[in-house]
Backbone as CSV, one residue per row, in Angstrom:
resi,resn,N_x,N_y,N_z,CA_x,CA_y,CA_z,C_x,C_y,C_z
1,UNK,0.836,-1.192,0.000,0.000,0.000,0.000,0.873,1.244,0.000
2,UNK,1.854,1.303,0.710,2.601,2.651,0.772,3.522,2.533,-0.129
3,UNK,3.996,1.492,-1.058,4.162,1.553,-2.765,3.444,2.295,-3.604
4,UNK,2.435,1.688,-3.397,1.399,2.432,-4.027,0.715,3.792,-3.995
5,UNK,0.834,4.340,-3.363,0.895,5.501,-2.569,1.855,6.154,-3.426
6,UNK,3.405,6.021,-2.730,4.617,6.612,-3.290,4.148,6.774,-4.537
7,UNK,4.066,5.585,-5.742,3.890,5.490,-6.885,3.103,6.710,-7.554
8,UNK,2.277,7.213,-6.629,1.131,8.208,-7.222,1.374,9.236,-6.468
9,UNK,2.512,9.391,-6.067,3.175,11.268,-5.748,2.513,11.452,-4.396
10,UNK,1.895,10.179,-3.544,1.415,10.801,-2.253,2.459,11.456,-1.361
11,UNK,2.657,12.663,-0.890,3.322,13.131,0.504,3.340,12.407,1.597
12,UNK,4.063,12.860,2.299,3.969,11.304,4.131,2.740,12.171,4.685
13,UNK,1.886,13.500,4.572,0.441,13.629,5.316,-0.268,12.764,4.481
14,UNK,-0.625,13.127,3.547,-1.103,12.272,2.123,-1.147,10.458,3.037
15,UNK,0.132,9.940,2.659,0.091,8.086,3.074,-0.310,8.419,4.571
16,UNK,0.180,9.582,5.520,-0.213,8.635,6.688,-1.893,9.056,7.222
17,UNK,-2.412,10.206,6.574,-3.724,9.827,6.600,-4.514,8.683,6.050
18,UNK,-4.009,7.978,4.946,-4.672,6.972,4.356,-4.487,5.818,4.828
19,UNK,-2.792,5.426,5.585,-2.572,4.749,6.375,-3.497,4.450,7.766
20,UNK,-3.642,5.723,8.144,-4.248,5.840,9.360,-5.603,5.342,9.107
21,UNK,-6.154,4.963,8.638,-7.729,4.414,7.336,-7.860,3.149,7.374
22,UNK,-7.093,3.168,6.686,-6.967,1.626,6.082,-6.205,0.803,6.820
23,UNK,-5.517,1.044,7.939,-4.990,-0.446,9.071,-6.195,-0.369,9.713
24,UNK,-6.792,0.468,10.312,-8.435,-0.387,11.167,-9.278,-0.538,10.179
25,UNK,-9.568,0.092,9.048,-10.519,-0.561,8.091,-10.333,-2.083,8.065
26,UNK,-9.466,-2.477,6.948,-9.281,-3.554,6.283,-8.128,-4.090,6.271
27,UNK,-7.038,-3.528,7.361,-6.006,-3.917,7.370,-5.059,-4.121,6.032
28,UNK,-5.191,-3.171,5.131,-4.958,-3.196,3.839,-4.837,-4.189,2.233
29,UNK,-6.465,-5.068,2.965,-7.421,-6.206,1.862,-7.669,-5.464,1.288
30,UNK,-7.929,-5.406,0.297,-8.555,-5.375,-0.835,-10.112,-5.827,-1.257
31,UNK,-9.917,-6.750,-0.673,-10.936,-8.046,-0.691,-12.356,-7.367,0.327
32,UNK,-13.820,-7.548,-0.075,-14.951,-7.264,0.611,-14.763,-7.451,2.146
33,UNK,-15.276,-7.267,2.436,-15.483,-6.828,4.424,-16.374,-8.204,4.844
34,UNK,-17.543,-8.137,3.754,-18.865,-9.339,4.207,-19.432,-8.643,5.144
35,UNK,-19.759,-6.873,5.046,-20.640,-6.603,5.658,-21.301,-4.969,5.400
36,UNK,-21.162,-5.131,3.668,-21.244,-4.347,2.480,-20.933,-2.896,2.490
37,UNK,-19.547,-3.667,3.115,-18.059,-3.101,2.595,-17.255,-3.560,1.758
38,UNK,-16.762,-2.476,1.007,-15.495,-3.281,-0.158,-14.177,-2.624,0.063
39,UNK,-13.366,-3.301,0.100,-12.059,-2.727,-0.121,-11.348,-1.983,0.912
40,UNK,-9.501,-1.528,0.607,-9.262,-0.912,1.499,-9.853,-0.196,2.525
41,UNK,-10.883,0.817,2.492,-11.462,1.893,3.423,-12.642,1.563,3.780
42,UNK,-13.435,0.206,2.972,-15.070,0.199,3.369,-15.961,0.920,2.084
43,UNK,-15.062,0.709,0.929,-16.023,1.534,-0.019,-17.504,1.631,0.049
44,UNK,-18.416,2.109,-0.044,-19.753,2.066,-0.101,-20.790,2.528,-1.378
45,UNK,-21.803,1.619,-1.307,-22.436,2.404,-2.217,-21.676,2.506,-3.380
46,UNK,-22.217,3.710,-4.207,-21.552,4.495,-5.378,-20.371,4.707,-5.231
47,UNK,-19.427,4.912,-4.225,-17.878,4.620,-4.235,-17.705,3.269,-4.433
48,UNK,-18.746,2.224,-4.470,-18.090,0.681,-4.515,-18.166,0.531,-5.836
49,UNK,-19.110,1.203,-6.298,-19.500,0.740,-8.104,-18.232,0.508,-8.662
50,UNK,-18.093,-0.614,-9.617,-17.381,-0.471,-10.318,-15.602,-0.632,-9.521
51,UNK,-15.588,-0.803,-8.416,-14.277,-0.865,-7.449,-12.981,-1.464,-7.948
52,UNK,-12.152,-1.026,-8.553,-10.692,-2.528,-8.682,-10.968,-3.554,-7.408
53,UNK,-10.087,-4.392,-7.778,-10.312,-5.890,-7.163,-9.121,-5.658,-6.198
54,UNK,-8.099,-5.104,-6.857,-6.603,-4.958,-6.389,-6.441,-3.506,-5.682
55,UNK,-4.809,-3.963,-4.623,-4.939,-2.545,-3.948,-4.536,-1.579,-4.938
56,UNK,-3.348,-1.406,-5.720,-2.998,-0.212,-6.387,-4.130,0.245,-7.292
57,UNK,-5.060,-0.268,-7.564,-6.574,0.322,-8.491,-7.107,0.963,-7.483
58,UNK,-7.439,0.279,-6.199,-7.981,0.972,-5.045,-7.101,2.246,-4.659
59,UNK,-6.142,2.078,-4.507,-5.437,3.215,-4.149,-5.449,4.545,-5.013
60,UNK,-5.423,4.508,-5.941,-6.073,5.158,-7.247,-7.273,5.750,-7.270
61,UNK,-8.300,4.752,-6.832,-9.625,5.408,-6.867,-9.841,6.436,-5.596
62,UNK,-8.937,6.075,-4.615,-9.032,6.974,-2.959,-8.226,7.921,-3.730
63,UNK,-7.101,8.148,-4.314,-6.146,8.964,-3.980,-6.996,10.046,-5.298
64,UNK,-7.772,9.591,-6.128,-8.531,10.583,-7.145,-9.799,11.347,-6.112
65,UNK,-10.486,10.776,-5.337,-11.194,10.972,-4.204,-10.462,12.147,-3.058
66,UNK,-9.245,11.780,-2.741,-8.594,13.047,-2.114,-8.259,14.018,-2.854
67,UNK,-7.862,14.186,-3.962,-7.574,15.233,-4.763,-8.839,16.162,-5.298
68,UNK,-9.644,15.808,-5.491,-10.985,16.341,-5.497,-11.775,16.545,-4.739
69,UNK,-11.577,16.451,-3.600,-12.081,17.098,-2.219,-11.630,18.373,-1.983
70,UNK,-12.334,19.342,-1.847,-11.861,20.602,-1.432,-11.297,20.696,-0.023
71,UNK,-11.542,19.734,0.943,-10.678,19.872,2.009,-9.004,18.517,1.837
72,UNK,-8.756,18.318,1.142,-7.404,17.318,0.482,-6.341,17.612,1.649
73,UNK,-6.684,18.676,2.148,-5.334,18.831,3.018,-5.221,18.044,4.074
74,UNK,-6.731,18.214,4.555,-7.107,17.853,5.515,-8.180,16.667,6.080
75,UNK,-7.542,15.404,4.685,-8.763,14.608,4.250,-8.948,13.466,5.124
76,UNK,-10.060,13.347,5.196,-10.859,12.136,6.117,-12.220,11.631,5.823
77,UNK,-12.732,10.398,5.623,-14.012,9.828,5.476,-14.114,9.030,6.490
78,UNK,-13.884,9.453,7.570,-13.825,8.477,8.638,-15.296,8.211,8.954
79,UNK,-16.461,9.443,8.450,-17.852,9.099,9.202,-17.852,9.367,10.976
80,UNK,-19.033,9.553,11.079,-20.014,10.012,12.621,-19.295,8.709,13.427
81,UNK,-18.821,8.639,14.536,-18.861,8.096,15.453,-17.317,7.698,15.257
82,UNK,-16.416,7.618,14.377,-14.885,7.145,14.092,-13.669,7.929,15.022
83,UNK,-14.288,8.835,15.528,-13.263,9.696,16.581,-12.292,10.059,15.385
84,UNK,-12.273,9.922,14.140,-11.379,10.625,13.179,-11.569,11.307,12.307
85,UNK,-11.431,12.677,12.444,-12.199,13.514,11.338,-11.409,14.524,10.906
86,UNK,-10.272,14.621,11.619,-9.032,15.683,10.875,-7.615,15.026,10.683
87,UNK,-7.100,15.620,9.907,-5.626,15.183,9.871,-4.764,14.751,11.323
88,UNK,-4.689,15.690,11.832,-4.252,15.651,13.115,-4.466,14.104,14.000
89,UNK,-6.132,14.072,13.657,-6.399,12.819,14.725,-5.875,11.668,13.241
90,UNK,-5.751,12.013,12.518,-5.675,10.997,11.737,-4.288,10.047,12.272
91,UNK,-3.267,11.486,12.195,-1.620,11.233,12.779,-1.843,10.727,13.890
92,UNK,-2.421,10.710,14.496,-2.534,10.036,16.179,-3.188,8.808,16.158
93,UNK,-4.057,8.674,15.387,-4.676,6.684,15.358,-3.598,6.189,14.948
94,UNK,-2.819,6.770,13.388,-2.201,5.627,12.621,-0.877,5.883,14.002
95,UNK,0.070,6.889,14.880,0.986,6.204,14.966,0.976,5.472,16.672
96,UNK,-0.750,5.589,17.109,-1.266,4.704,18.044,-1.392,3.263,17.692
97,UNK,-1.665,3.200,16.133,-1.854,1.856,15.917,-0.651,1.202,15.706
């Protein structure tokens, strides 16, 4: 995953917010959740449509997802109740985890 990452010009805020994501998500599977979740982060819905199977496709589809967010700096989909919703806490799960 943090190949993949590198590969696509992510910065270390960039990987370690996504890092910080994707080790309690899915522990960086790829593979469905079985609890209609897909992929690295829990894709959902209309983010699942259509999903790569593999991480570097996945990583791709998040890292087009952060770049088009008007908050990118400061990106998070952590959702209501995740205690993670800014960069900051982001840096503190991933280097808690």
């Amino acid at each position: 995953l943090q190949d993949s990452l590198i590969a696509r010009g992510a910065d270390f805020p960039e990987r370690v917010a996504v890092l910080s994501q994707v080790i309690p998500e899915s522990g960086g599977s790829p593979a469905p959740h079985g609890n209609g979740a897909y992929g690295i982060i829990g894709f959902r819905g209309s983010r699942a449509e259509n999903l790569p199977e593999d991480t570097p496709g996945q990583v791709h589809v998040l890292m087009n997802g952060m770049y088009n967010n008007p908050k990118a700096k400061d990106w998070t989909h952590g959702g209501a109740g995740t205690g993670v919703q800014t960069g900051k806490e982001m840096m503190n799960l991933f280097l808690n985890t």
